[in-house]
C-alpha positions as CSV (number, residue, x, y, z in Angstrom):
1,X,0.0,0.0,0.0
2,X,1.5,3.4,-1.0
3,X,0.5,6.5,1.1
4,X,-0.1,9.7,-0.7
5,X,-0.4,12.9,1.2
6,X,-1.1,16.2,-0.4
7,X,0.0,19.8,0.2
8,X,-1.3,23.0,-0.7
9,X,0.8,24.6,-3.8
10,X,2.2,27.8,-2.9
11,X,4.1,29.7,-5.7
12,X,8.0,29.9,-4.8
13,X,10.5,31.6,-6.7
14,X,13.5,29.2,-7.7
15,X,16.8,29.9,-7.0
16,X,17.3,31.0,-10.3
17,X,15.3,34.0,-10.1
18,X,18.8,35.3,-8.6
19,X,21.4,34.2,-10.4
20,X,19.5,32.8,-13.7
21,X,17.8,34.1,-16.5
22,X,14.1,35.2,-15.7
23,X,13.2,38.3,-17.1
24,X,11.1,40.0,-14.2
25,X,7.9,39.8,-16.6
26,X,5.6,38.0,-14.0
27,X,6.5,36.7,-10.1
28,X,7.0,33.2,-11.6
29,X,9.6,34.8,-14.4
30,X,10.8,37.4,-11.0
31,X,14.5,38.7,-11.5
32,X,17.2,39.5,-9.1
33,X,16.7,43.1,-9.7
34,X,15.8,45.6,-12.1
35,X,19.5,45.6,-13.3
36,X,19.3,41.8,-13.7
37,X,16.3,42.5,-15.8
38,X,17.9,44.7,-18.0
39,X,21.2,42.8,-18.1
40,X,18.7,39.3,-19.4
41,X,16.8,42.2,-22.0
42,X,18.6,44.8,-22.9
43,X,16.0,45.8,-24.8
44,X,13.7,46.2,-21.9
45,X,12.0,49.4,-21.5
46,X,11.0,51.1,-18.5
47,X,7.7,49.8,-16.8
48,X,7.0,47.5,-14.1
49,X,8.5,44.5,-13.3
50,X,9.2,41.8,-10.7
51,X,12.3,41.3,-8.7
52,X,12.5,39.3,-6.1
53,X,15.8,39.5,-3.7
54,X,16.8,36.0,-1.0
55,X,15.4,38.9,1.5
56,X,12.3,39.1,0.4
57,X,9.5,36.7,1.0
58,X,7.8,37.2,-2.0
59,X,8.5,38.6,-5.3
60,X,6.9,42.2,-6.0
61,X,6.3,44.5,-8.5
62,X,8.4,47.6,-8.9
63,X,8.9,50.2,-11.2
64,X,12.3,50.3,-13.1
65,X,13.6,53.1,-14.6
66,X,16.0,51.1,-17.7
67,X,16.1,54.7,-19.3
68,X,19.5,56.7,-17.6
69,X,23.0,55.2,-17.3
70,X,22.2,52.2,-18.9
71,X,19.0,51.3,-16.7
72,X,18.2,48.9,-14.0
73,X,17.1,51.5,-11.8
74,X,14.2,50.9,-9.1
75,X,12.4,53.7,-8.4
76,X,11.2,54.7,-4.9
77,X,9.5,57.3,-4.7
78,X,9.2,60.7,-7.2
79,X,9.3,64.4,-6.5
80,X,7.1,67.1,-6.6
81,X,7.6,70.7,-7.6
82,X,5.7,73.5,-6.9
């Protein structure tokens, strides 16, 4: 007799989310960072993506700026003038 068990799925984010090829396009595709994102496209433009860091429990969506100095920015917050 062979005893199966079941678990819940719950997405995860493989280690090569860090140090591999995923392009940040969705949290199962999450990048290391917005500069990983451009370094996998360097074609990418700016827009939101989703990097996910060892530190984090979950991937997330950010904005990255891959516009000045070659992108692979993450942008935190914007000013306001006037």
């Amino acid at each position: 007799v062979t005893a199966l068990s079941a678990a819940p799925l719950t997405p995860t984010t493989p280690a090569s989310a860090v140090t591999g090829t995923h392009d940040g396009s969705s949290s199962d595709q999450a990048a290391a960072s917005c500069y990983k994102v451009k370094q996998v496209n360097p074609s990418a433009s700016s827009g939101t993506y989703w990097p996910y860091a060892p530190q984090m429990s979950d991937p997330a969506q950010f904005y990255c700026d891959q516009e000045p100095d070659g992108g692979g920015w993450v942008m935190i917050g914007g000013g306001h003038e006037g």
